[in-house]
BALUMTI-277615 format. One record per residue (C-alpha): residue number from 1; y, x, z. Coordinates in pm, whole numbers. Layout:
N
SITE romar     yy     xx     zz
SITE   NUM      Y      X      Z
...
***
This chain:
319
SITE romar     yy     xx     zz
SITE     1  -1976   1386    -17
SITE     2  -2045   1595    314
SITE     3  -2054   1918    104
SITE     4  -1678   1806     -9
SITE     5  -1608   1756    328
SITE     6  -1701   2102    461
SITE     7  -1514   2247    173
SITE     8  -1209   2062    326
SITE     9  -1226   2162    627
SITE    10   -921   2419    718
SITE    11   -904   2599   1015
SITE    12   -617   2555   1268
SITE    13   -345   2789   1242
SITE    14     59   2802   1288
SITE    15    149   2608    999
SITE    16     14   2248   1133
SITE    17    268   2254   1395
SITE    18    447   1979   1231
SITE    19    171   1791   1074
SITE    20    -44   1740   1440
SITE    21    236   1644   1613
SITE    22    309   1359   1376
SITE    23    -25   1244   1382
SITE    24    -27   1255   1795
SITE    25    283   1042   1744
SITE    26    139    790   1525
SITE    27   -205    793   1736
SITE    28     36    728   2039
SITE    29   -185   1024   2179
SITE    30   -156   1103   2586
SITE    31   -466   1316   2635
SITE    32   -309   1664   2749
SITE    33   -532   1870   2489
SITE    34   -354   1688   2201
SITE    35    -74   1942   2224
SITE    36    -24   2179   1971
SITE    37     83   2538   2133
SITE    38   -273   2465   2362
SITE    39   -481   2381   2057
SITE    40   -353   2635   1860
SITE    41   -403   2916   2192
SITE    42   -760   2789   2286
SITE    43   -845   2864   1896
SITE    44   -827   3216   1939
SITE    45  -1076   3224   2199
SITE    46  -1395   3450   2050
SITE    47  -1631   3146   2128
SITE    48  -1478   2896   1948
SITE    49  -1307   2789   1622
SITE    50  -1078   2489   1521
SITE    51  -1124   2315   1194
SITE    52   -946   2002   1103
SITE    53   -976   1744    795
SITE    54   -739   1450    648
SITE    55   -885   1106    576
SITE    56   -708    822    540
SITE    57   -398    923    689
SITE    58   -613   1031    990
SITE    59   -688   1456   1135
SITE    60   -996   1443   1241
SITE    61  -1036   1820   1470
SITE    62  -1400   1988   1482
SITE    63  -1480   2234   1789
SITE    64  -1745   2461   1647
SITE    65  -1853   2654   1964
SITE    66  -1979   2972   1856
SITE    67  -2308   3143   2039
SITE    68  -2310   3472   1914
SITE    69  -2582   3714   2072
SITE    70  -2743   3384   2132
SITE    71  -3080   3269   2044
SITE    72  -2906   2905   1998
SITE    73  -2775   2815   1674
SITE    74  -2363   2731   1627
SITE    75  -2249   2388   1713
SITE    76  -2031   2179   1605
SITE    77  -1853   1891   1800
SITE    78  -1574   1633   1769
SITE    79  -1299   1767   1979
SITE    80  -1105   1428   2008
SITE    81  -1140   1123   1801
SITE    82   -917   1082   1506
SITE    83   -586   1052   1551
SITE    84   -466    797   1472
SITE    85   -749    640   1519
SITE    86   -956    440   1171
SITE    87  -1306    364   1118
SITE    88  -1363    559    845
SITE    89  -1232    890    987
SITE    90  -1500    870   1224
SITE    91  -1757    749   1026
SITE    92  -1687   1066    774
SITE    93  -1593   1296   1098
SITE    94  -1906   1153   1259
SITE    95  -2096   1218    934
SITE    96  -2029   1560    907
SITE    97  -2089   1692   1254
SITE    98  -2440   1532   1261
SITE    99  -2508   1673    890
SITE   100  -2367   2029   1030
SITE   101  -2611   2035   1336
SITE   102  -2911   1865   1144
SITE   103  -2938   1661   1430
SITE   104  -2779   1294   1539
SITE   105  -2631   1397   1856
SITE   106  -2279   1388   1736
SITE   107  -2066   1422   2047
SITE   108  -1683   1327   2129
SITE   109  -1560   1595   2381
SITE   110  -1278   1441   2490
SITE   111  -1162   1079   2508
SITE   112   -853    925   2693
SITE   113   -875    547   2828
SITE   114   -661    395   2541
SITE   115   -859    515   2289
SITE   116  -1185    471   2430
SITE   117  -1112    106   2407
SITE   118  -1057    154   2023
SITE   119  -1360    298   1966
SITE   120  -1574     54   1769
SITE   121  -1931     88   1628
SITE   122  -1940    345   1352
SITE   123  -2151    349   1070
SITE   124  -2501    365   1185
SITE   125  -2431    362   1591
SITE   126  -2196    373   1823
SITE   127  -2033    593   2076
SITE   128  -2149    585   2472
SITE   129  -1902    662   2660
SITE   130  -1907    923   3003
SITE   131  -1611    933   3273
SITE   132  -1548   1319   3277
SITE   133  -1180   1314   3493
SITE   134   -837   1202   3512
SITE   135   -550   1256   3383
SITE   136   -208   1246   3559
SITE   137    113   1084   3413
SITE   138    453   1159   3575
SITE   139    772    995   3491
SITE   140   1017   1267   3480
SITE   141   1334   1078   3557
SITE   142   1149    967   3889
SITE   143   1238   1302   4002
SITE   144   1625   1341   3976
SITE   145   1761   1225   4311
SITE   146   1391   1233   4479
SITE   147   1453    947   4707
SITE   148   1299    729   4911
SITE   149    957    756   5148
SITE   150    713    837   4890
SITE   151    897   1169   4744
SITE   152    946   1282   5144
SITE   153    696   1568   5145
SITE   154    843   1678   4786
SITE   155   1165   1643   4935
SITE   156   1090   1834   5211
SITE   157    899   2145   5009
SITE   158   1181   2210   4760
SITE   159   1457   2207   5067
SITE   160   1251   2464   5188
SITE   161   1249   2685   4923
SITE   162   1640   2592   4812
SITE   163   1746   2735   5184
SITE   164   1579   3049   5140
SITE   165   1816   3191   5000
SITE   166   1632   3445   4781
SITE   167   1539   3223   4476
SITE   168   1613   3278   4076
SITE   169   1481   3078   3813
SITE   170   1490   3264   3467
SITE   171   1372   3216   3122
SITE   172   1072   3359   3076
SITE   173   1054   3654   2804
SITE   174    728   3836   2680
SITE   175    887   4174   2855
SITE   176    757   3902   3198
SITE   177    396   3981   3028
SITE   178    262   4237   3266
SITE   179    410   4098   3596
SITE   180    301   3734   3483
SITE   181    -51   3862   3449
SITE   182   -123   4047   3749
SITE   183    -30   3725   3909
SITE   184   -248   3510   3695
SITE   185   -555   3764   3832
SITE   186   -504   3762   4203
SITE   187   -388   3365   4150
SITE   188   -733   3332   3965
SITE   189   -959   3577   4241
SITE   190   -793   3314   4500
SITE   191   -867   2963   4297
SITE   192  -1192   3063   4090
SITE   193  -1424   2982   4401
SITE   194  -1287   2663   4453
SITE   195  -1262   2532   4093
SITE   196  -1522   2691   3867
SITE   197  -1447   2497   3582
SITE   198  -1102   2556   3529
SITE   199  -1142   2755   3261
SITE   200   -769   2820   3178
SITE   201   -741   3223   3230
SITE   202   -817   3316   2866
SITE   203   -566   3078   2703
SITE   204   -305   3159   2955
SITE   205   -293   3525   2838
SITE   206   -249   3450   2489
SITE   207     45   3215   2622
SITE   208    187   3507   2766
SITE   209    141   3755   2517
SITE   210    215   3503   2206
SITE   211    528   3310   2380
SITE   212    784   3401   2101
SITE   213    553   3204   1802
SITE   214    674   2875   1940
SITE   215   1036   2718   1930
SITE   216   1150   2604   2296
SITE   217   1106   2210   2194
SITE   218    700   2316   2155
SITE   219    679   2597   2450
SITE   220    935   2655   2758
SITE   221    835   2893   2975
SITE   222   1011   2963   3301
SITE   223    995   3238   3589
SITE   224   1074   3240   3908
SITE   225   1185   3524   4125
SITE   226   1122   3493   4506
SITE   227   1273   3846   4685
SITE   228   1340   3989   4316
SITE   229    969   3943   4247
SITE   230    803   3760   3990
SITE   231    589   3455   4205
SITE   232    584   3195   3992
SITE   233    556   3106   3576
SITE   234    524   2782   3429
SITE   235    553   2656   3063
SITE   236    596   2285   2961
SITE   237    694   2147   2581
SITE   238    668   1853   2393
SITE   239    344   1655   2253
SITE   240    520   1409   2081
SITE   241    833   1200   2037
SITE   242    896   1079   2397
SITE   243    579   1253   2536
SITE   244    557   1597   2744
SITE   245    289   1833   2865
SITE   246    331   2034   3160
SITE   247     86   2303   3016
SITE   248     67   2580   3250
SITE   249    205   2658   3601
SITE   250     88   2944   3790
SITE   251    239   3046   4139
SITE   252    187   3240   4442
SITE   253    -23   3069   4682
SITE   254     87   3244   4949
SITE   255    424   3086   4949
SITE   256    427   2756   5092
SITE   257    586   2462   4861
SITE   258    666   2699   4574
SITE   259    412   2569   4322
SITE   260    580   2180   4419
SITE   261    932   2343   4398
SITE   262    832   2474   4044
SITE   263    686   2082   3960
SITE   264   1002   1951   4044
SITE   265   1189   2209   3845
SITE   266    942   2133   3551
SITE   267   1041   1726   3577
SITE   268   1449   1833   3572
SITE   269   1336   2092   3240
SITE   270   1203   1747   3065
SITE   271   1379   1441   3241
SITE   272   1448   1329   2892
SITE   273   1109   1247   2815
SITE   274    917    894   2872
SITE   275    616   1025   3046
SITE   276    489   1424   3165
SITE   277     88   1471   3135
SITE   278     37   1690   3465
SITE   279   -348   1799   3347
SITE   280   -626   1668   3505
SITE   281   -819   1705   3856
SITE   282  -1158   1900   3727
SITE   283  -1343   1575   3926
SITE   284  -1215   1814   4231
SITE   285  -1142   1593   4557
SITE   286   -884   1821   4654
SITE   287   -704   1899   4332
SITE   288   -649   1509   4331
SITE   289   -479   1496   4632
SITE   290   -257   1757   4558
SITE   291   -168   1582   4210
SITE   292   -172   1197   4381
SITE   293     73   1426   4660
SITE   294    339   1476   4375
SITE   295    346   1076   4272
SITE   296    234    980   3936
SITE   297    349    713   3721
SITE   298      9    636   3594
SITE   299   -342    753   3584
SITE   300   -506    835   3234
SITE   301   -912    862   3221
SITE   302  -1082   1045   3030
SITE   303  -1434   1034   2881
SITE   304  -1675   1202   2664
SITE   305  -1860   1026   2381
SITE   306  -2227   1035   2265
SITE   307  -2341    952   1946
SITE   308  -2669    697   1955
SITE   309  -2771    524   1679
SITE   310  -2858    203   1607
SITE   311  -3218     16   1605
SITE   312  -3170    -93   1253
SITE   313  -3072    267   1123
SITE   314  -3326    454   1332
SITE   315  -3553    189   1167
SITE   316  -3470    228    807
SITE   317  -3564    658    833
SITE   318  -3916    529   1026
SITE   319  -3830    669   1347
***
């Protein structure tokens, strides 16, 4: 049965659009990685592939992280549970990564709360479950008028930028490329010290370079022009149904309130949606304050699983 399995497995590409986003819809799913146009630009990262299987009405997604020059072997990992979550998706899912790494580590990479407390024993263990970060959930309509005490410093940030004078928000447009990524590297030589484990550079690139694969519903990307110069680039789309991601926003951090005056912008761009996943905080004191700063609707934890297996299995294979 796992050899059918790995002959299943299809790697992610274009296509799936359609079918993952139905599947985050029926999972209910709020973790920011479970949206597509991120999925599908992490996959072309050198290190890593995407494979995905159906069972049971279920996709279960494999990360196989790739260590070439490396004296360690390939790995393969469960990149989110199931979605929609079922028992037997991650029994088989669960199956196959510990058969692929000939070991009984298997390991969820990332978790949000609501699942987490689906997550039942699975054939022959169970999952143990590790806080990694939060998650930040922002009601978009919240936004509109931005009244009242709490939104004051918002308020306050994007009147500052609105009197300038000098401001132009544009679509963006892959001819943005080359201006967009000098200002991802000095944005990058000015945030890498602080938060090592953002991780986000490589992905971003392909964003810009590979903009025009997606339809506007799945990727929006805006610019904005401060003095007739590009200081600012953000793109935001939909997960699912009444779900939104604000995927990327990079800005120049030596304008003050422009990266807040580009949030707000971001929350008018999707005020028809139920809720906005704002990334996490890295674990990073200050990166929370910054997103607590902008008023979220709800905070969204997220874990990492461990595979461990039971007494009565590890029994039965005299070990």
């Amino acid at each position: 049965m796992v050899k059918q399995m790995f002959a299943d497995l299809k790697q992610l590409s274009l296509e799936h659009l359609k079918q993952f986003k139905a599947a985050f819809s029926a999972g209910k799913q709020q973790a920011w990685v479970c949206y597509f146009p991120f999925l599908y630009f992490f996959s072309l990262r050198k290190s890593v592939d995407l494979y995905y299987l159906e069972e049971g009405g279920s996709i279960c997604l494999f990360l196989l992280r790739r260590n070439r020059g490396d004296s360690l072997p390939d790995r393969m990992s469960l990149y989110v549970p199931p979605f929609p979550l079922n028992e037997r998706a991650l029994d088989i899912s669960t199956e196959l990564v510990n058969e692929y790494n000939k070991d009984w580590k298997a390991k969820i990479i990332w978790i949000d709360e609501s699942t987490a407390n689906q997550l039942s024993f699975t054939k022959g263990g169970s999952y143990a479950l590790r806080y990694k970060e939060d998650e930040f959930l922002y009601d978009p309509k919240k936004y509109s008028d931005l009244s009242g005490r709490e939104f004051r410093d918002l308020r306050n940030s994007v009147s500052r930028m609105k009197r300038r004078g000098d401001i132009e928000i544009r679509p963006y447009k892959t001819e943005y490329a080359e201006s967009c990524m000098e200002l991802l590297r000095e944005w990058s030589e000015r945030q890498d010290p602080k938060y090592s484990s953002i991780g986000d550079i490589v992905y971003t690139k392909k964003c810009l370079m590979l903009y025009d694969q997606f339809s506007s519903i799945d990727l929006n990307g805006r610019v904005v022009f401060v003095d007739g110069k590009i200081k600012c680039f953000s793109f935001v789309g939909q997960m699912h149904d009444d779900m939104g991601n604000a995927f990327i926003m990079k800005s120049d951090l030596g304008i003050s309130g422009l990266n807040k005056y580009a949030f707000y912008q971001a929350m008018l761009q999707m005020h028809d949606y139920g809720l906005i996943n704002g990334a996490s905080d890295l674990g990073h004191a200050g990166l929370r304050f910054s997103k607590m700063a902008l008023q979220p609707a709800g905070i969204l934890p997220i874990y990492q699983g461990y595979y461990e297996r039971s007494k009565k299995a590890l029994a039965g294979n005299g070990k």
